[in-house]
Backbone bond lengths (Angstrom), bond angles and torsions (degrees), N, CA, C in turn:
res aa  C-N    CA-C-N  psi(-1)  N-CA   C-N-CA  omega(-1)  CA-C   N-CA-C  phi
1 X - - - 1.463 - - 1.524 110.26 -
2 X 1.292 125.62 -41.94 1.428 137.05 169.29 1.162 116.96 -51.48
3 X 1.137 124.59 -35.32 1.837 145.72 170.86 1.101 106.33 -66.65
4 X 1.138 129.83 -51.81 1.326 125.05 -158.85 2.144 103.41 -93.16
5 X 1.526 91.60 -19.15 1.490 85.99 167.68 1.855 127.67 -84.04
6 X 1.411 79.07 -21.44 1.877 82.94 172.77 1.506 110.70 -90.65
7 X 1.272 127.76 -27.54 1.535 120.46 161.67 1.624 105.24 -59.32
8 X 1.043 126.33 -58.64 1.826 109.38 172.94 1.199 111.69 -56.20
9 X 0.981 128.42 -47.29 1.759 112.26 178.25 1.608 118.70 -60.39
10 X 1.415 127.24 -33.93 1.602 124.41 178.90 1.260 88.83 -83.74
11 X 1.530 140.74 -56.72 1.915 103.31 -175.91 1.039 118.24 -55.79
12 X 1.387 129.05 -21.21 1.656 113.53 177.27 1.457 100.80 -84.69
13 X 1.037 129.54 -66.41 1.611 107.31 176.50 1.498 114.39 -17.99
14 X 1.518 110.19 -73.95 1.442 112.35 -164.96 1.900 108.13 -46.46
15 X 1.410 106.49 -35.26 1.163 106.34 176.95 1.835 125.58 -46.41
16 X 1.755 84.69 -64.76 1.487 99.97 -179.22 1.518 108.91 -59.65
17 X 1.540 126.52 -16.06 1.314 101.08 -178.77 1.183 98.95 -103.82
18 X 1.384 150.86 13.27 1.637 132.63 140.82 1.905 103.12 -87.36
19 X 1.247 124.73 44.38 1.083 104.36 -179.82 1.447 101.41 -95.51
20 X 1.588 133.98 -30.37 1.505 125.57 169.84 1.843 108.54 -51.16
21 X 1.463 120.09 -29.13 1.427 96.18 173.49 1.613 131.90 -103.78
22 X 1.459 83.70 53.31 1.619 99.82 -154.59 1.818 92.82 -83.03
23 X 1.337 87.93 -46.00 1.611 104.02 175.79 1.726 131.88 -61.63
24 X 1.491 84.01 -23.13 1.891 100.19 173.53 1.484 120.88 -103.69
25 X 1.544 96.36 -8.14 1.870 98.41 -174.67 1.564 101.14 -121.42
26 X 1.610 116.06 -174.75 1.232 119.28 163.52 1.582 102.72 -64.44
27 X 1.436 128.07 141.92 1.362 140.84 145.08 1.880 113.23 -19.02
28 X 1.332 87.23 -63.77 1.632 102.72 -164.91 1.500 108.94 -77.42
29 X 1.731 109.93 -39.99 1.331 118.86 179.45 2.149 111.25 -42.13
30 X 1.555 92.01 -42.98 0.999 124.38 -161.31 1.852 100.95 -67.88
31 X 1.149 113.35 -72.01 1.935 125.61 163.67 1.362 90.94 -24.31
32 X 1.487 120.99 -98.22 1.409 120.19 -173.30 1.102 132.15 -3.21
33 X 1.672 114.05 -69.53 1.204 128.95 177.30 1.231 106.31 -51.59
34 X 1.649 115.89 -55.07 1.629 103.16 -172.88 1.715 122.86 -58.84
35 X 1.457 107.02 -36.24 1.328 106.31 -174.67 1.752 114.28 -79.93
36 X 1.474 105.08 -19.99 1.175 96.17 165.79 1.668 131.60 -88.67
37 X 1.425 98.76 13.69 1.730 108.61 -179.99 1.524 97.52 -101.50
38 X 1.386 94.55 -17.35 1.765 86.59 -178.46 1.421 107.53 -105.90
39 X 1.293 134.53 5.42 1.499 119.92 -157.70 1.780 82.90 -107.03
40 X 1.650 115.58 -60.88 0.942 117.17 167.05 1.567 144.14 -2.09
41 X 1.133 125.61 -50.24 1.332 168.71 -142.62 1.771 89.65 -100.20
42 X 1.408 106.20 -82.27 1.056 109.69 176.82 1.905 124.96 -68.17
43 X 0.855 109.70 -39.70 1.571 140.37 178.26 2.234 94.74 -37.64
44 X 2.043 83.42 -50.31 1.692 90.94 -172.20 1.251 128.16 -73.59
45 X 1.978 106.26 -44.27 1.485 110.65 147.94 1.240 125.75 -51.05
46 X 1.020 151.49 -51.48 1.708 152.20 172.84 1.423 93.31 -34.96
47 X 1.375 125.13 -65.68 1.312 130.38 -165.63 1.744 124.63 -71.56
48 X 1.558 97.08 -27.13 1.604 99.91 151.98 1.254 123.99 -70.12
49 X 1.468 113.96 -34.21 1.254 119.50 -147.60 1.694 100.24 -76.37
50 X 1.531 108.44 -30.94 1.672 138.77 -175.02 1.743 84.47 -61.72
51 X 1.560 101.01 -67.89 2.131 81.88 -158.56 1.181 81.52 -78.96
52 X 1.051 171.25 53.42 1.806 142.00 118.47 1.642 86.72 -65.69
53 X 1.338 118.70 -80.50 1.592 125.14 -177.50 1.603 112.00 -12.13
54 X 1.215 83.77 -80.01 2.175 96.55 171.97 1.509 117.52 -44.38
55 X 1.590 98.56 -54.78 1.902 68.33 178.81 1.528 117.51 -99.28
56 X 1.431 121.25 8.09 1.189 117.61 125.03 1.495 120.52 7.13
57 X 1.271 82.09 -112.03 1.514 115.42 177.24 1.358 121.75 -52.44
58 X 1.165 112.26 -42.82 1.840 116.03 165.27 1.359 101.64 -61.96
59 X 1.474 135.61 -27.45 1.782 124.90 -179.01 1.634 94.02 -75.30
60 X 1.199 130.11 -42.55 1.838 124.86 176.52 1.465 101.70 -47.34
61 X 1.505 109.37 -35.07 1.854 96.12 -147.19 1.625 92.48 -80.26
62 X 1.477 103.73 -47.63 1.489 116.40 -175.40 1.591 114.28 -39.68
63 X 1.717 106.78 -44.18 1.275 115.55 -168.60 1.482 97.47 -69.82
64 X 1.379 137.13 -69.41 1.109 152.13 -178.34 1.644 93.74 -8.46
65 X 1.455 103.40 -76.32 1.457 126.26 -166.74 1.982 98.85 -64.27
66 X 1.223 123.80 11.66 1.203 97.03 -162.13 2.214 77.18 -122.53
67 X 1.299 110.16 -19.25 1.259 114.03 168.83 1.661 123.58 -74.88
68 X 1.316 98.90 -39.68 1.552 102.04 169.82 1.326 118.98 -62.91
69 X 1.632 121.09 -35.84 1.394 131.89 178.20 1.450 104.18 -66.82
70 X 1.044 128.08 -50.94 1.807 154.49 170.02 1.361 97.74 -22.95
71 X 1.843 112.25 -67.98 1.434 123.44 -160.27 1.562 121.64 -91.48
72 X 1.749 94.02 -2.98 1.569 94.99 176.12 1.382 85.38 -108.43
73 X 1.509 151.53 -25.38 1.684 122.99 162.88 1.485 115.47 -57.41
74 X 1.401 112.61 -25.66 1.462 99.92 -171.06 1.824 113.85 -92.50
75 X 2.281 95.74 -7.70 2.075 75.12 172.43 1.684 95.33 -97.71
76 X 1.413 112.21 6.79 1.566 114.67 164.36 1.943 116.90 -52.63
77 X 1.326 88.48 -47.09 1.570 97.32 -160.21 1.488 100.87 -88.10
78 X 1.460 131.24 -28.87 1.468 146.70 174.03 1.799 101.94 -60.21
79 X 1.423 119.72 -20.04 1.124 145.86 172.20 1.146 127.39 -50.90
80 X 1.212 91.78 -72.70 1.878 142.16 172.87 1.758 98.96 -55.08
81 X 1.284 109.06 -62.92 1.610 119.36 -153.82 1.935 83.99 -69.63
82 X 1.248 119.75 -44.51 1.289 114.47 -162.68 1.716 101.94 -55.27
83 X 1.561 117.26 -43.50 1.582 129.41 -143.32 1.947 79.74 -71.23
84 X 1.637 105.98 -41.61 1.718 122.98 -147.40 1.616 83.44 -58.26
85 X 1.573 110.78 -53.89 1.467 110.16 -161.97 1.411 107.70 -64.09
86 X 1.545 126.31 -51.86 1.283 126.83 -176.15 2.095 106.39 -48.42
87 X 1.543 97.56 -65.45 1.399 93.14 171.55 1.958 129.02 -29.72
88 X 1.230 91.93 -38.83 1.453 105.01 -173.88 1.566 103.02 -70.69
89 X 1.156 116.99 -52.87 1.256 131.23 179.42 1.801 116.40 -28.58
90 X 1.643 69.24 -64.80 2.035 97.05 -176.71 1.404 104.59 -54.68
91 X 1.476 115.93 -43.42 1.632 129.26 -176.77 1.816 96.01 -50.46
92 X 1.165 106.74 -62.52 1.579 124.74 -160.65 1.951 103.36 -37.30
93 X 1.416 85.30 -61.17 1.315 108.74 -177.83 1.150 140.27 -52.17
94 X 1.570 91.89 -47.14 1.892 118.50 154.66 1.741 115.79 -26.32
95 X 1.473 85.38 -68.96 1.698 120.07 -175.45 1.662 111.50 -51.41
96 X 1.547 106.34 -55.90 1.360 125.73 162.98 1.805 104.75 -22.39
97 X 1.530 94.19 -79.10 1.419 119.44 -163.42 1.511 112.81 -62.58
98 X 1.432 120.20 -19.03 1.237 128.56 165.68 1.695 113.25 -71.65
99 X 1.552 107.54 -52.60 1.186 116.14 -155.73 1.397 96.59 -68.98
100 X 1.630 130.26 -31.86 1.711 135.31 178.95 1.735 114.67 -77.72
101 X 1.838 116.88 -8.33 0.503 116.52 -175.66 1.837 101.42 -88.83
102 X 1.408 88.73 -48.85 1.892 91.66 -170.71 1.730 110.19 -59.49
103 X 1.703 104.51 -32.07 1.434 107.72 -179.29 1.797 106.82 -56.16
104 X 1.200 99.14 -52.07 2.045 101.96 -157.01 1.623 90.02 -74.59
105 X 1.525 123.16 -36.17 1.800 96.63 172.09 1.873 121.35 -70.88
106 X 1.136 88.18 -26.99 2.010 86.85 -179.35 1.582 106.71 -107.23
107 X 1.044 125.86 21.36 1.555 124.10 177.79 1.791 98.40 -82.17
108 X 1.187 102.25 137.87 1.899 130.05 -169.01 1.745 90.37 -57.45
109 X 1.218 142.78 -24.67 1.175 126.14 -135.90 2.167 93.95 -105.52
110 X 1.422 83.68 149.44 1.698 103.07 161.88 1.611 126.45 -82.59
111 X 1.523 101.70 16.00 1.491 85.06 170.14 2.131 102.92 -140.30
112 X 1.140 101.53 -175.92 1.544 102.41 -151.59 1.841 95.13 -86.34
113 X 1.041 125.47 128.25 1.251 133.63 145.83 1.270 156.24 -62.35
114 X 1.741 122.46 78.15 1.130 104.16 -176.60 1.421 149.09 -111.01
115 X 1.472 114.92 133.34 1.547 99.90 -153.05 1.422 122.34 -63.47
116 X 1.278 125.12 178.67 1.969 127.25 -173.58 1.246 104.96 -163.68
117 X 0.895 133.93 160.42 1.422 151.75 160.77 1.479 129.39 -92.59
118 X 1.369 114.04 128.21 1.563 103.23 -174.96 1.479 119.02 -84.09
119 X 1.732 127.43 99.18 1.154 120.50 -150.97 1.668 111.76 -91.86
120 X 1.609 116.57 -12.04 1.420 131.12 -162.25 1.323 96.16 -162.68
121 X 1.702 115.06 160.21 1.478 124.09 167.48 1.797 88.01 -153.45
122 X 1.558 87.86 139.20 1.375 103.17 145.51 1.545 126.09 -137.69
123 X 1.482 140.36 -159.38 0.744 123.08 176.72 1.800 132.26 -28.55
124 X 0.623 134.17 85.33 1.838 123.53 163.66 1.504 85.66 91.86
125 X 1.555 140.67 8.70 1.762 129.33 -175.20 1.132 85.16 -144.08
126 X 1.806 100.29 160.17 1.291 125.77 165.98 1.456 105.09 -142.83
127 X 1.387 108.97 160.49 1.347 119.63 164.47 1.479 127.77 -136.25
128 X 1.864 100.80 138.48 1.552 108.15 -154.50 1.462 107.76 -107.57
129 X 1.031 117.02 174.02 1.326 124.67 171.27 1.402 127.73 -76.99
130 X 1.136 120.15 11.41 1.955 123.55 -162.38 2.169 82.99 -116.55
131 X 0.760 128.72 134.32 1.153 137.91 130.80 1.608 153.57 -116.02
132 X 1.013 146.38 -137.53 1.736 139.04 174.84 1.516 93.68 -66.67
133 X 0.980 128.24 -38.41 2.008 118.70 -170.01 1.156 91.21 -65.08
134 X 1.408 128.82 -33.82 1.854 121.97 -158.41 1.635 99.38 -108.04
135 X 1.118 136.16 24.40 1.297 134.76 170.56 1.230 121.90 97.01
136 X 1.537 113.97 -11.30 1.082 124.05 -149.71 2.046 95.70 -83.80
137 X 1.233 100.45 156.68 2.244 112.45 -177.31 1.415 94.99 -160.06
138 X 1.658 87.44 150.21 1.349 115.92 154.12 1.340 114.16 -35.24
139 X 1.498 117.74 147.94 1.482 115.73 -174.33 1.428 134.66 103.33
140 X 1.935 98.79 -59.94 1.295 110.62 -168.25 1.369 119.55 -50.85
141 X 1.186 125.72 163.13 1.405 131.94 169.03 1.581 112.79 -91.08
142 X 1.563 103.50 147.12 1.624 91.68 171.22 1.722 96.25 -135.70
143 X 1.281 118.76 171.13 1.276 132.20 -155.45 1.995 108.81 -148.50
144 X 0.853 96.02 176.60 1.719 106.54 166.22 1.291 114.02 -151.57
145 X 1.427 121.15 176.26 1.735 104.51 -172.56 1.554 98.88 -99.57
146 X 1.534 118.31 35.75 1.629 127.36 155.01 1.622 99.66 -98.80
147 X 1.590 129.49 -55.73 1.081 121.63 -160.25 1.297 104.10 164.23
148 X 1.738 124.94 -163.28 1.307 127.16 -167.86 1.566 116.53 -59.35
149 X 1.243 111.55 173.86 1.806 111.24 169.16 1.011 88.79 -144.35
150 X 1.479 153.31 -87.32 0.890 148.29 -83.78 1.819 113.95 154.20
151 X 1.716 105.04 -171.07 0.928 103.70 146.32 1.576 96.92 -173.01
152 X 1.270 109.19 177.39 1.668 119.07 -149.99 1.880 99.06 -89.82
153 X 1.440 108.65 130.78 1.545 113.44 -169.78 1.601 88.66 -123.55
154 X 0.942 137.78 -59.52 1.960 116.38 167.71 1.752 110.39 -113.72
155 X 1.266 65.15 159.91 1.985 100.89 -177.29 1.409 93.64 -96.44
156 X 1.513 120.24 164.05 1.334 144.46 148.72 2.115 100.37 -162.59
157 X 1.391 108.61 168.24 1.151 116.60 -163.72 1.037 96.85 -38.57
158 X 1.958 110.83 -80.11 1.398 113.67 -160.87 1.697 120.57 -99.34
159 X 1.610 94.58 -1.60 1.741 96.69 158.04 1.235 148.15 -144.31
160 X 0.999 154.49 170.13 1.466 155.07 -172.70 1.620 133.23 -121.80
161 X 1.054 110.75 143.75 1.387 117.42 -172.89 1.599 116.67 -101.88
162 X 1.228 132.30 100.41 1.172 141.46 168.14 1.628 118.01 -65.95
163 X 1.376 112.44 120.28 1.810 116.35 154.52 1.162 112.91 -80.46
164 X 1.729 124.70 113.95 1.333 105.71 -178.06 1.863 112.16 -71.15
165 X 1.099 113.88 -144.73 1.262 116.82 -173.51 1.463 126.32 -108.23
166 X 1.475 97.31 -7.48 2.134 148.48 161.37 0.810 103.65 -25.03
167 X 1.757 108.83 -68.06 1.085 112.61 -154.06 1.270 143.52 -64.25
168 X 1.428 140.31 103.58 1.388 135.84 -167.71 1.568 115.92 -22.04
169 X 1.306 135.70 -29.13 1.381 132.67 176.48 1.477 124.39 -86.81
170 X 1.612 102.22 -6.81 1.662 120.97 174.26 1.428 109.32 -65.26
171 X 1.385 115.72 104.43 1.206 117.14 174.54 1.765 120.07 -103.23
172 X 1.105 162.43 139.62 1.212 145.64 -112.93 1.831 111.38 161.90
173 X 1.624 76.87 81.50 2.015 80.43 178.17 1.604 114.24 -57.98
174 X 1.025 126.66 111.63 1.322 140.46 -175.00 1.733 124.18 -103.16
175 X 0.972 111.52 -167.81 2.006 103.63 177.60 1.777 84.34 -177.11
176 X 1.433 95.72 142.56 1.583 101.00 163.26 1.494 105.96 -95.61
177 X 1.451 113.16 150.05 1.961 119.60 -172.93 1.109 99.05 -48.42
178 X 1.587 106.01 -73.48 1.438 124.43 -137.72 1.811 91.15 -65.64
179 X 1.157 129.39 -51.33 1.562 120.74 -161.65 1.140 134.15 -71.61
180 X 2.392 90.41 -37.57 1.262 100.68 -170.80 1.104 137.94 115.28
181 X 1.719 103.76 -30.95 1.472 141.53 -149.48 1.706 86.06 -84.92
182 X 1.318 117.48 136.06 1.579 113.33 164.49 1.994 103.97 -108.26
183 X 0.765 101.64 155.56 1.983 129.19 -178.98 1.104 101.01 -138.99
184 X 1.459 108.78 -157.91 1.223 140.19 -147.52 1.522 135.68 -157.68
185 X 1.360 114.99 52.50 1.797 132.35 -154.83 1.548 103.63 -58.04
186 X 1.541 106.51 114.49 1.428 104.06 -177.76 1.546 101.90 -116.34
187 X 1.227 124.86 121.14 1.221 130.74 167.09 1.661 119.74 69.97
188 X 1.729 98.23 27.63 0.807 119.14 163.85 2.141 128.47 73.79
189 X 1.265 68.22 -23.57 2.076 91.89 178.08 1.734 96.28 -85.80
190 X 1.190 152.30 -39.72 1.719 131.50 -146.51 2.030 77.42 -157.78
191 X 1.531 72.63 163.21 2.143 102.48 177.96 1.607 79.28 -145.16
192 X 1.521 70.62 125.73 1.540 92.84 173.00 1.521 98.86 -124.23
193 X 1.479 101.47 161.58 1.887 131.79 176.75 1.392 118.92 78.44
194 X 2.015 107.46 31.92 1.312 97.08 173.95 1.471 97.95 -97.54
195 X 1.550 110.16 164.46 1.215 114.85 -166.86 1.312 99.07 -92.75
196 X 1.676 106.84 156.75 1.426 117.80 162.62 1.391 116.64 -54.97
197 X 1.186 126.67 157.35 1.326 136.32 -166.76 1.363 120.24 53.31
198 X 1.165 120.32 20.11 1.760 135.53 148.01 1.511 92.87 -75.78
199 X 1.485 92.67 133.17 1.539 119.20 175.56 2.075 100.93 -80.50
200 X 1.436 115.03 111.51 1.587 115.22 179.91 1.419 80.02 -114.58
201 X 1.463 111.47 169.95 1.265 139.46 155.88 1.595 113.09 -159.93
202 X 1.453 117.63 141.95 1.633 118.04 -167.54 1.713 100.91 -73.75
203 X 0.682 125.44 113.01 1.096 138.59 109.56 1.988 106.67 177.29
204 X 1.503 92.30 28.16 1.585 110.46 -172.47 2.003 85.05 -58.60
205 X 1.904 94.75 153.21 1.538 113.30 169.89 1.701 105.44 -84.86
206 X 0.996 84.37 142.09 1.884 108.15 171.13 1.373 97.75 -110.70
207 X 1.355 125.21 137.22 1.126 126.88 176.59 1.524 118.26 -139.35
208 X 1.550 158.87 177.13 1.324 147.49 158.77 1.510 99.92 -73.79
209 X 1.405 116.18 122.81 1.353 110.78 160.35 1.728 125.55 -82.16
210 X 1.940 80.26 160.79 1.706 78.72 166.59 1.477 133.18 -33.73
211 X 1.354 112.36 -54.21 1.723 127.11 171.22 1.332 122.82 -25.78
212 X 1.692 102.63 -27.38 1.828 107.41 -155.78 1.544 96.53 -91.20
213 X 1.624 104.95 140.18 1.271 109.17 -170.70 1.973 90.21 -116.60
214 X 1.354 116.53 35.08 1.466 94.04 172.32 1.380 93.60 -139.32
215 X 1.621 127.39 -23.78 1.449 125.79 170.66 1.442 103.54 -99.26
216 X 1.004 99.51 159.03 2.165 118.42 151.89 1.556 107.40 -64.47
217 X 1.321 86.44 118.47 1.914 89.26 158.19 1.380 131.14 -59.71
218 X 1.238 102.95 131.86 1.620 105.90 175.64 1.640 121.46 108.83
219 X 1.684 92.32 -16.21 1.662 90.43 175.83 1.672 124.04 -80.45
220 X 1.330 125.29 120.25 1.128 128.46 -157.48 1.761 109.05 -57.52
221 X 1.403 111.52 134.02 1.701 122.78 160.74 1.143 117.96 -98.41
222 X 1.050 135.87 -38.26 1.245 125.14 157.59 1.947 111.84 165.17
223 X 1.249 120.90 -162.31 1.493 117.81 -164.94 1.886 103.65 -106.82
224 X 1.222 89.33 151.81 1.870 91.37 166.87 1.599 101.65 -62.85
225 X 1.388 104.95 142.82 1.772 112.65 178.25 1.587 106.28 -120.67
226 X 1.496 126.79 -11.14 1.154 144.18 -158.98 1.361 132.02 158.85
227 X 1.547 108.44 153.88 1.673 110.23 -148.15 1.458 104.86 -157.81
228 X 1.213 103.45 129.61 1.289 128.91 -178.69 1.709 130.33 -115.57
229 X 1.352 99.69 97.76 1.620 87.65 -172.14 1.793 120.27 -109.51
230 X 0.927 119.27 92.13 1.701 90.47 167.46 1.480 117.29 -126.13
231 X 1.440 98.87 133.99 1.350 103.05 -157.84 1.815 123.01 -70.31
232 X 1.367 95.79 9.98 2.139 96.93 166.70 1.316 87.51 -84.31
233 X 1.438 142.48 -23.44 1.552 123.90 -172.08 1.422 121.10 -79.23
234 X 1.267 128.89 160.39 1.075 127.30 -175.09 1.605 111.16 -70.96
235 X 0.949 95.87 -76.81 1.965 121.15 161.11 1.570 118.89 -70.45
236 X 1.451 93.26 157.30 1.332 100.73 175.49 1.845 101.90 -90.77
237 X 1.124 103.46 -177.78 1.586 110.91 176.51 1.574 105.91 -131.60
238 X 1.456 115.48 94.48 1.308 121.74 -175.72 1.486 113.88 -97.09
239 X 1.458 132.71 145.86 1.197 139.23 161.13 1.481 125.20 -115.43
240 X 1.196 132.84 136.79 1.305 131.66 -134.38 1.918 91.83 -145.46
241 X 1.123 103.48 151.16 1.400 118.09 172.18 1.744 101.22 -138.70
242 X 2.004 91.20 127.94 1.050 107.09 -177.37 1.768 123.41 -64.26
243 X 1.308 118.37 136.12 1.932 109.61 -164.58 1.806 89.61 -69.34
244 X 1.518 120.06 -38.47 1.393 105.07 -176.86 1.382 119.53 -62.51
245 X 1.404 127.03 147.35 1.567 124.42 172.71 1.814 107.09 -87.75
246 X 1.450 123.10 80.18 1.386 96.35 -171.11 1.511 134.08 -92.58
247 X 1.798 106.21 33.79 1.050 111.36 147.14 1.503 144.49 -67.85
248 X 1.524 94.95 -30.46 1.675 127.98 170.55 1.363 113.11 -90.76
249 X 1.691 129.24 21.64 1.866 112.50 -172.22 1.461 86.52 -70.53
250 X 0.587 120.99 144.36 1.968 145.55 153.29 1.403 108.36 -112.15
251 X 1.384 126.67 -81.66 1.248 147.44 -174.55 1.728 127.11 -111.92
252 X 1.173 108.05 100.90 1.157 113.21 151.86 1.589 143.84 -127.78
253 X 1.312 128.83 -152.44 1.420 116.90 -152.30 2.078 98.57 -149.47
254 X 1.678 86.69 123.19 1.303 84.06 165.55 1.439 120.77 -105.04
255 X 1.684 96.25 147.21 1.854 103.27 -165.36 1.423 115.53 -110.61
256 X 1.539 94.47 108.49 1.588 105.75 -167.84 1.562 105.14 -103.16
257 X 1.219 120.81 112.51 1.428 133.50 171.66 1.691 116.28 -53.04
């Protein structure tokens, strides 16, 4: 009702103020003009005021549609990353299965190699996938193509339980290469009972000696890491770093004679 009272009031204004050329122009020429100086005006705002509204609202719709597109590229690419990781995986494994393959045909040793998987670890043990169906016994030794692990303390059908070589009760008649000298690798960190005045140097080989009646001789334990000499002592005090990484076992191999 307010609208319609202020549109009658500006055509009559506009009117009354062409009314001095009422007498010099057409009558009607004259109306026109006024109502179209005033309709105009408003006629243009209404019509701005409409596309502000519209695309308004067309920027919601657009957006809407620009989020749905958004969230199906991004479970697109969540897609992608899954296939990338699996692919990678398969790659890993490939490589794995190559690298256990080339090791167990060209590995130095006289007895048969068979590979396993590391399926569990706990303290100082792991457990593999080969068990009594796959040849696998109490006893055996297992290895990696770094060096010792362990060796297998229970059987079950299809799996086995490995002691690594960690373990504080792992005792392990050993010999360093270069000297000759045999000790005694306990828990895999130090060789103990070489005598003073044995020539060590770090990065000397530790190896299983002949002596050992539970490993094969010759398979590497790992390098001197540190050395201690003083000559009132009987022994030296050696520290050793294991050649296996056994944060990384994945795969290793049991060695059946």
């Amino acid at each position: 009702m307010h609208w319609r009272l202020l549109y009658i009031l500006l055509v009559t204004i506009a009117v009354l103020v062409n009314v001095p050329q009422i007498n010099k122009r057409d009558p009607v020429k004259i109306c026109r003009t006024a109502i179209i100086s005033t309709v105009y005006p408003l006629q243009f705002s209404a019509h701005y005021a409409y596309s502000m509204v519209n695309n308004f609202f067309g920027f919601i719709v657009s957006s809407r549609g620009f989020e749905r597109e958004s969230l199906s590229l991004k479970e697109k690419l969540a897609g992608y990353d899954a296939k990338l990781l699996a692919l990678d995986s398969v790659i890993k494994e490939n490589q794995s299965l190559r690298k256990a393959l080339y090791f167990s045909n060209n590995a130095p040793y006289n007895f048969y190699l068979l590979p396993a998987e590391v399926i569990g670890a706990s303290d100082n043990h792991v457990v593999i996938n080969q068990g009594e169906s796959d040849g696998a016994r109490e006893g055996l030794m297992v290895i990696n193509e770094s060096g010792l692990v362990g060796r297998i303390i229970e059987v079950s059908k299809y799996f086995s339980k490995v002691k690594l070589i960690t373990d504080s009760n792992c005792v392990i008649s050993a010999q360093l290469v270069r000297s000759g000298t045999y000790g005694i690798v306990s828990g895999a960190d130090r060789i103990d009972y070489i005598p003073e005045g044995v020539s060590i140097e770090a990065g000397d080989k530790v190896v299983v000696s002949p002596a050992s009646s539970v490993f094969f001789r010759g398979i590497l334990i790992g390098n001197v890491k540190k050395v201690e000499s003083r000559p009132e002592e009987l022994f030296q005090k050696i520290k050793i770093k294991t050649a296996v990484d056994f944060s990384k076992l994945d795969l290793v191999f049991i060695c059946q004679p």
